[in-house]
C-alpha positions as CSV (number, residue, x, y, z in Angstrom):
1,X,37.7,91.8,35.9
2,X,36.1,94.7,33.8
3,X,32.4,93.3,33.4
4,X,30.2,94.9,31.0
5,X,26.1,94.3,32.6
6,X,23.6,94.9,29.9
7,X,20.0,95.3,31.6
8,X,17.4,96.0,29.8
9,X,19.2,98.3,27.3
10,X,20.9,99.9,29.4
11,X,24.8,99.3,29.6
12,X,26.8,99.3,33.5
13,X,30.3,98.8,33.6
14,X,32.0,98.1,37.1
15,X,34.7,96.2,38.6
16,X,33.1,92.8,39.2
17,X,33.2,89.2,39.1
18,X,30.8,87.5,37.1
19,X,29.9,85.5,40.3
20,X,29.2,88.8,42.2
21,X,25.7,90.7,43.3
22,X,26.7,94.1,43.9
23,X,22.9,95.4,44.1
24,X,19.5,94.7,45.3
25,X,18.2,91.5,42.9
26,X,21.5,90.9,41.4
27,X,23.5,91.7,38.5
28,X,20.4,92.3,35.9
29,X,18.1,93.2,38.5
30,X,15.5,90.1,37.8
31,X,16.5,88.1,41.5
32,X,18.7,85.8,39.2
33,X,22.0,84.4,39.8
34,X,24.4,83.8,37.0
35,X,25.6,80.8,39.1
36,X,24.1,77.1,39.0
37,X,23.3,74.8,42.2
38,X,25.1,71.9,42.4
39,X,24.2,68.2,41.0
40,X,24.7,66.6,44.3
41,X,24.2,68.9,47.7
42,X,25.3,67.3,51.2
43,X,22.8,66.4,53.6
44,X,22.9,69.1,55.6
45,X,25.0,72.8,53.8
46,X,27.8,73.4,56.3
47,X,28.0,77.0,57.8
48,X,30.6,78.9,57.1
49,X,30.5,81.9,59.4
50,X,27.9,84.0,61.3
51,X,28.0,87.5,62.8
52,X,25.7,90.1,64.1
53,X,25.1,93.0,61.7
54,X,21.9,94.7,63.7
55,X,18.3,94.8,63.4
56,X,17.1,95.1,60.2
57,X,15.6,93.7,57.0
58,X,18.6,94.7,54.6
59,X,19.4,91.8,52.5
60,X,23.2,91.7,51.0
61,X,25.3,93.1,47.7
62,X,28.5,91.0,47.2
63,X,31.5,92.3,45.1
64,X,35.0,92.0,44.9
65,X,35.0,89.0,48.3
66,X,33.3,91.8,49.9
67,X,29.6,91.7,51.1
68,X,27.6,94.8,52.2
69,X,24.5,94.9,54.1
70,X,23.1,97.6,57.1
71,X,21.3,97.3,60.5
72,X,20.6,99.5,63.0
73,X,21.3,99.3,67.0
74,X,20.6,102.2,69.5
75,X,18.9,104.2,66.8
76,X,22.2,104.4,64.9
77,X,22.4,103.0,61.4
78,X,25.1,100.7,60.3
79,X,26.4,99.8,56.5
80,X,28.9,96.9,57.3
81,X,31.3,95.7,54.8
82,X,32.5,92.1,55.6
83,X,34.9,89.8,54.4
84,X,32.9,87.1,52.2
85,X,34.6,84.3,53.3
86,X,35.3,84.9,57.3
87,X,32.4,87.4,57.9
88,X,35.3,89.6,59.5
89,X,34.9,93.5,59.7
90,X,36.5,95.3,57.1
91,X,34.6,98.7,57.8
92,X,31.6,100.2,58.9
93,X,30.1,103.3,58.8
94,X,27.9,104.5,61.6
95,X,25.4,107.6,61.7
96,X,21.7,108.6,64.2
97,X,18.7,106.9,62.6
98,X,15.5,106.0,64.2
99,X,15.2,102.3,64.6
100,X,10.8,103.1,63.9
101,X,9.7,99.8,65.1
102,X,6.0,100.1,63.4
103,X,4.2,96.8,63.8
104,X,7.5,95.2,63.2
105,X,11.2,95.0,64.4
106,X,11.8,98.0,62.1
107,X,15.6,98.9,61.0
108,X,16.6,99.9,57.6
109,X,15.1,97.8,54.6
110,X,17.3,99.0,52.0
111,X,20.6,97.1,50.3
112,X,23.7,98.8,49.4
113,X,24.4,99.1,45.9
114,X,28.3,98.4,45.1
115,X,29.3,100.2,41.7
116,X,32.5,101.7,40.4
117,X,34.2,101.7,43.5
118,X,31.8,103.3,45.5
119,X,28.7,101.9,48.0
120,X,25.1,103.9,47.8
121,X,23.0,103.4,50.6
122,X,19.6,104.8,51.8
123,X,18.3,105.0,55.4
124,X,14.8,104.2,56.0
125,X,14.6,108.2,57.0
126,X,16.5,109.3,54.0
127,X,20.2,110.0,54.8
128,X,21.7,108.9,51.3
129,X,25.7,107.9,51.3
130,X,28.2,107.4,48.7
131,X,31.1,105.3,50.6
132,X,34.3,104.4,49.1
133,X,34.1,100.5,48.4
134,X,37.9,99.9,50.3
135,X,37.6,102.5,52.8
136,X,34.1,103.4,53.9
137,X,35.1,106.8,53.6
138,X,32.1,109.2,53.4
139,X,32.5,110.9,49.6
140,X,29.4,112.4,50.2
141,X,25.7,112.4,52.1
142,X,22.9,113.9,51.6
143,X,19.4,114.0,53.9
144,X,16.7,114.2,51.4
145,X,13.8,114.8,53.9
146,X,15.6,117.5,55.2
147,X,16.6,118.9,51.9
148,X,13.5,118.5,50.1
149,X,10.8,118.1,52.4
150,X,10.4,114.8,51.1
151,X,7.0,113.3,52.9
152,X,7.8,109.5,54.6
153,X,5.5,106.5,53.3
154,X,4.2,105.4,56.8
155,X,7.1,102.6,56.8
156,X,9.9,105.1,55.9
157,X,11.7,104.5,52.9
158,X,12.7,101.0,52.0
159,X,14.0,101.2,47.8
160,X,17.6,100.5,46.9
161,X,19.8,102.6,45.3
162,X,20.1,102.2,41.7
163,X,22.6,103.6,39.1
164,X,22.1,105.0,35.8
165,X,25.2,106.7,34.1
166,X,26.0,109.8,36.6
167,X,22.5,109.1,37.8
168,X,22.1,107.9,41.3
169,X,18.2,106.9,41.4
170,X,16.0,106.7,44.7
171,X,12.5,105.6,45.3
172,X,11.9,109.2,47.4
173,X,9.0,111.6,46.5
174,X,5.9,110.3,44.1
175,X,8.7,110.0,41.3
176,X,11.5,109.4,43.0
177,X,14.8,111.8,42.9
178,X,18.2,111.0,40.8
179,X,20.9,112.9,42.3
180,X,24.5,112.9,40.9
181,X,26.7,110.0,41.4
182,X,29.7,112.6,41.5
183,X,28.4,114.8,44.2
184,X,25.2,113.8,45.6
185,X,23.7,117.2,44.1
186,X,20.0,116.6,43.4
187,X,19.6,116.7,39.2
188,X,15.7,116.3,39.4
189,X,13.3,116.0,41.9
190,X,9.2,116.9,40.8
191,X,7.0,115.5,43.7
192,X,7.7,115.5,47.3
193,X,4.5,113.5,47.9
194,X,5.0,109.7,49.7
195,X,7.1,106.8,47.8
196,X,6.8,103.3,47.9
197,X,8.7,100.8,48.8
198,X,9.9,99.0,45.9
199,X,13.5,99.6,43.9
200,X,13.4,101.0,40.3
201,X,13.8,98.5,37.7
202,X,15.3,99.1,34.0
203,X,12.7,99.0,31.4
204,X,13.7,100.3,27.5
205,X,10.4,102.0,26.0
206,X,9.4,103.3,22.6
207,X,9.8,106.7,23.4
208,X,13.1,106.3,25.1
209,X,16.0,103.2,24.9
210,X,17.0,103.5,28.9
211,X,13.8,104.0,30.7
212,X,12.7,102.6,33.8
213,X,10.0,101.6,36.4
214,X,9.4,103.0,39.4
215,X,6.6,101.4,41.4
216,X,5.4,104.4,43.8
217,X,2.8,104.7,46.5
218,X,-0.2,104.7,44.0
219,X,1.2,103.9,40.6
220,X,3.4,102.1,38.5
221,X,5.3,104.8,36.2
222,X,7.7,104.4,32.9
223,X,9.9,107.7,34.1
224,X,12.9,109.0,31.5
225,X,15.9,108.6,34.2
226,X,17.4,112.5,32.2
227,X,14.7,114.4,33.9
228,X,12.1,112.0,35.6
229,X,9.4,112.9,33.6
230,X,6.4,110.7,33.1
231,X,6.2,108.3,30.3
232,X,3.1,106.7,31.0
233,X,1.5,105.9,34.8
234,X,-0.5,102.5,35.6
235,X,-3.0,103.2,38.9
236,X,-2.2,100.2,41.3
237,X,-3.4,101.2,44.5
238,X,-3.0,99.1,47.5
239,X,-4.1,98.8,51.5
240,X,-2.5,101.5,53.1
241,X,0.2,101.8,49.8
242,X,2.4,99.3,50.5
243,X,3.6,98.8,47.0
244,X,6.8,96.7,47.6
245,X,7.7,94.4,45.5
246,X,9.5,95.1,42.4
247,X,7.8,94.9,39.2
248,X,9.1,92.0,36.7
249,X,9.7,92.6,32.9
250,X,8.5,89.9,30.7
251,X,9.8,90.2,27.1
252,X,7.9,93.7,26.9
253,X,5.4,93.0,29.5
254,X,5.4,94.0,32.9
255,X,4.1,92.3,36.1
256,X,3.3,94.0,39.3
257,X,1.9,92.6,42.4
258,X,0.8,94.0,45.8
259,X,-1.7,93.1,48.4
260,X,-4.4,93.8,45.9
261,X,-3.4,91.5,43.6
262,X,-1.4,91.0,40.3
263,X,-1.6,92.3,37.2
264,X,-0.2,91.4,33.7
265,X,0.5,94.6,31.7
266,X,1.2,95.2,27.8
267,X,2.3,98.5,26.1
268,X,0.5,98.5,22.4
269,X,1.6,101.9,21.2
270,X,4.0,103.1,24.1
271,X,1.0,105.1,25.9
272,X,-0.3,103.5,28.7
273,X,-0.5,99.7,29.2
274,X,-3.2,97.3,29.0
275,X,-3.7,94.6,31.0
276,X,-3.4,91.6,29.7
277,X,-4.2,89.6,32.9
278,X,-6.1,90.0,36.7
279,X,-4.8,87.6,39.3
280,X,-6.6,88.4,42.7
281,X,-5.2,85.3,44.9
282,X,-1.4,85.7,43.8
283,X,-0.4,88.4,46.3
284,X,3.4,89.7,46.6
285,X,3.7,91.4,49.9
286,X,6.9,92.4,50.4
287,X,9.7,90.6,47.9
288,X,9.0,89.9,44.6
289,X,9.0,86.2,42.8
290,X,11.2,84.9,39.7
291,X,11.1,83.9,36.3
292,X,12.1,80.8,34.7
293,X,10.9,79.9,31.8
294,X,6.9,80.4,31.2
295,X,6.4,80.3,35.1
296,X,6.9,82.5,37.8
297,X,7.4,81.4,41.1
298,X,7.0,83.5,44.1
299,X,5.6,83.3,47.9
300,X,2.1,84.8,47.9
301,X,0.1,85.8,50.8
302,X,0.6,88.6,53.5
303,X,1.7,89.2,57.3
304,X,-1.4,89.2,58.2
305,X,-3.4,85.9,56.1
306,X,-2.2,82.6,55.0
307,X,1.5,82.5,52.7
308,X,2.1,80.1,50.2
309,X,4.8,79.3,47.3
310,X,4.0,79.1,44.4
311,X,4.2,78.3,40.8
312,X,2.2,80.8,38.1
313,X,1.9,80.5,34.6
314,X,3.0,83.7,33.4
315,X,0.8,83.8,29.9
316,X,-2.3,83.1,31.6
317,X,-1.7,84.1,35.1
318,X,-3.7,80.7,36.5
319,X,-1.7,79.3,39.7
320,X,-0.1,76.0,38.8
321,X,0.7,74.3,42.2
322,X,0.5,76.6,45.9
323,X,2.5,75.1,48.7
324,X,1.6,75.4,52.2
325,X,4.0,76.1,55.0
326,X,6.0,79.4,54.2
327,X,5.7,82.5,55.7
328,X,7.0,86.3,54.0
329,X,10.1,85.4,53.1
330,X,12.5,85.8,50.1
331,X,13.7,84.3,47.4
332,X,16.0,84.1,44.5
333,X,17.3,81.7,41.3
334,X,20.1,79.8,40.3
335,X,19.7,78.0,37.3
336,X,16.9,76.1,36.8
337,X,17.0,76.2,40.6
338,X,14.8,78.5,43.5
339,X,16.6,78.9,46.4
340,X,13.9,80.3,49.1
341,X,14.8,81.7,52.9
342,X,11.7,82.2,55.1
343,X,10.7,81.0,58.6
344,X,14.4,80.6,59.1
345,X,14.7,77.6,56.9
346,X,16.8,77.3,53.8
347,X,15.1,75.1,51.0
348,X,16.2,74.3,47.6
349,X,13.5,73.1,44.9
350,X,14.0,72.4,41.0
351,X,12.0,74.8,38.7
352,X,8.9,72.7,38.1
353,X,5.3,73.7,37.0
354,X,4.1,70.1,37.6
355,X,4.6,70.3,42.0
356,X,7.0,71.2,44.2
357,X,9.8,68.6,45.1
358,X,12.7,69.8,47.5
359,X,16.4,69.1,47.2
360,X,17.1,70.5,50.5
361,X,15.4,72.1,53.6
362,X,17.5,73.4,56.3
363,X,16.9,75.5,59.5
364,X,19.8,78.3,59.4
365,X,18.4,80.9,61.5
366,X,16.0,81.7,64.5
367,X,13.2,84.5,64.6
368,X,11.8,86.8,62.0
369,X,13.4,86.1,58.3
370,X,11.9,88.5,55.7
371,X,14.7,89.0,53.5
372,X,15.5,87.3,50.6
373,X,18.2,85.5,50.5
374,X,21.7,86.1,48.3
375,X,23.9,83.8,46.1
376,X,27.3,84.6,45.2
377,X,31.0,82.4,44.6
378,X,28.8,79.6,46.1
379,X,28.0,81.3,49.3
380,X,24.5,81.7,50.2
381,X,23.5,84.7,52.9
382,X,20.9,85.0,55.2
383,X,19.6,87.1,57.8
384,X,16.7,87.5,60.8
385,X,15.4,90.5,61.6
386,X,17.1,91.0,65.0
387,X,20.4,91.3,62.4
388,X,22.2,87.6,62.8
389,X,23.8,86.4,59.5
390,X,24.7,83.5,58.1
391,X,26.4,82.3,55.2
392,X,26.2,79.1,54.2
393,X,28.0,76.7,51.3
394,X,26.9,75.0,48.8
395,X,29.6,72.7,49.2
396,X,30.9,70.4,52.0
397,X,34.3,70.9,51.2
């Protein structure tokens, strides 16, 4: 069906269920599912298929019973598309890319963005694709390092594509770079300086209806997607500028988190923001939390120190309950559910600002699990980093 996604002002139509995640975060780009978890879950969620896509830390899109995700083996890149309910090979489309194993398994760390009948990926070295959805044809590729001089974060590139009108928008260069959805030509492109690593997020401003937020090395910016020009810019520096996880839009507020902490911002007259509140012990590494209701729930901590889960209230910013036990993981909602993958176990808790009580807690996987997790039809997919998949139903029938 023809499904009209309104996101912040700004209006996407694609060829989609209303069950389907066709890009990084899902359908309005908040780590929301439109789905619900069931009243009564078996004891233990029966797998359904597994398969082995490649190192990597790629999480999934999921359109149209297909589901799109990229590894890497030999230092060659792969975007598979896979059937969503066997896991068998549909296509895949193969090119040279550095695996870059830096303190880590490395691999790409982008998801493929499914809209209008075409894939977008990025490469972790900046080979940008626009694949035919049924085919994996190439319609076109372009390598923005080598076109633009573009200088790597010391991770390589890690943001997902994201669509606006012909505009196809990357997290590349100090402001990122849109090129054209058509024919990959680049439309704007006004700093070559180093990225981050987080994937730009709609946000309507007072100066312009379809803005949006691109969390770079150093900043957070409000850019107009026409020409990329800076609305207003937020300093949020962080050790070595590992600004990763996407920024979450509150009514009109914004929160960011990095290593360095999290911070509560508010735009008064469309100039720059205020903050409205400092929280130094809520720390997203890598994957950005959820928000449900007044709270946010997220996994706090780093590689490198002590992770917890936990529950914030989002007026005040003071940490509710903390959870001891998880590691960098990821994780999404459903409802007035959070389903979280990390250390390789799947748990299932109720949105609750008084403790944490799970519904289910499952080990799926073995080995590194960074990536969050994906709902879609009722299927929830995982991954490690050495590239072994699972996906796993809600449902015992």
């Amino acid at each position: 069906m023809k499904l009209g996604l309104i996101a912040a002002g700004i209006l996407i139509t694609q060829s989609v269920s209303a069950m389907d995640w066709p890009n990084w975060r899902g359908p309005n780009f908040d780590g929301k599912s439109t789905e619900s978890i069931p009243d009564a879950l078996p004891d233990e969620l029966p797998i359904l298929w597994t398969t082995e896509v490649g190192t990597g830390f790629s999480s999934f899109s999921v359109a149209n019973g297909r589901v799109f995700t990229m590894g890497n083996a030999n230092d060659r890149d792969t975007v598979w598309c896979l059937d969503a309910k066997t896991g068998k090979v549909i296509w895949q489309h193969d090119y040279d890319c550095a695996l870059d194993p830096l303190y880590y398994e490395g691999g790409p760390g982008s998801t493929p963005t499914v809209q209008c009948g075409s894939v977008f990926t990025l490469s972790k070295k900046g080979h940008a694709f626009r694949l035919d959805e049924k085919t994996g044809e190439v319609i076109w590729s372009r390598n923005l390092v080598e076109d633009h001089d573009l200088k790597l974060p010391e991770w390589s590139f890690a943001g997902s594509a994201f669509i606006d009108e012909d505009r196809v928008l990357f997290s590349a260069g100090r402001q990122g770079i849109a090129l054209s959805r058509k024919t990959g030509k680049t439309l704007w492109l006004h700093d070559s300086d180093t990225a981050g690593y987080a994937t730009i997020v709609p946000y309507p401003n007072q100066k312009t209806p379809q803005g949006f937020l691109y969390f770079s090395a150093k900043s957070l910016m409000s850019l107009d997607p026409s020409d990329g020009r800076i609305l207003w810019e937020h300093s949020s520096k962080s050790s070595r500028d590992v600004n990763a996880a996407d920024p979450i839009v509150v009514d009109r507020d914004i929160v960011v988190s990095s290593s360095s902490g999290t911070e509560r911002l508010r735009l008064v007259d469309g100039s720059a923001p205020e903050v409205v509140w400092k929280q130094h012990d809520l720390k997203w590494y890598f994957n950005p939390g959820v928000l449900i209701g007044d709270h946010l729930y997220s996994l706090h901590g780093t590689t490198h120190r002590p992770t917890e889960l936990t529950c914030t209230e989002v007026k005040t910013g003071d940490t509710l309950w903390a959870e001891e036990g998880f590691g960098s993981g990821g994780l999404i909602a459903a409802g007035e559910n959070i389903i979280v993958f990390d250390l390789g176990t799947l748990s299932i808790f109720p949105a609750d600002s008084t403790g944490f009580l799970p519904r289910l807690k499952q080990k799926i996987l073995e080995g590194k699990c960074w990536t969050a997790p994906v709902l879609s039809h009722g299927i929830v997919y995982c991954r490690n980093a050495e590239g072994k998949v699972a996906a796993v139903s809600l449902s015992a029938d």
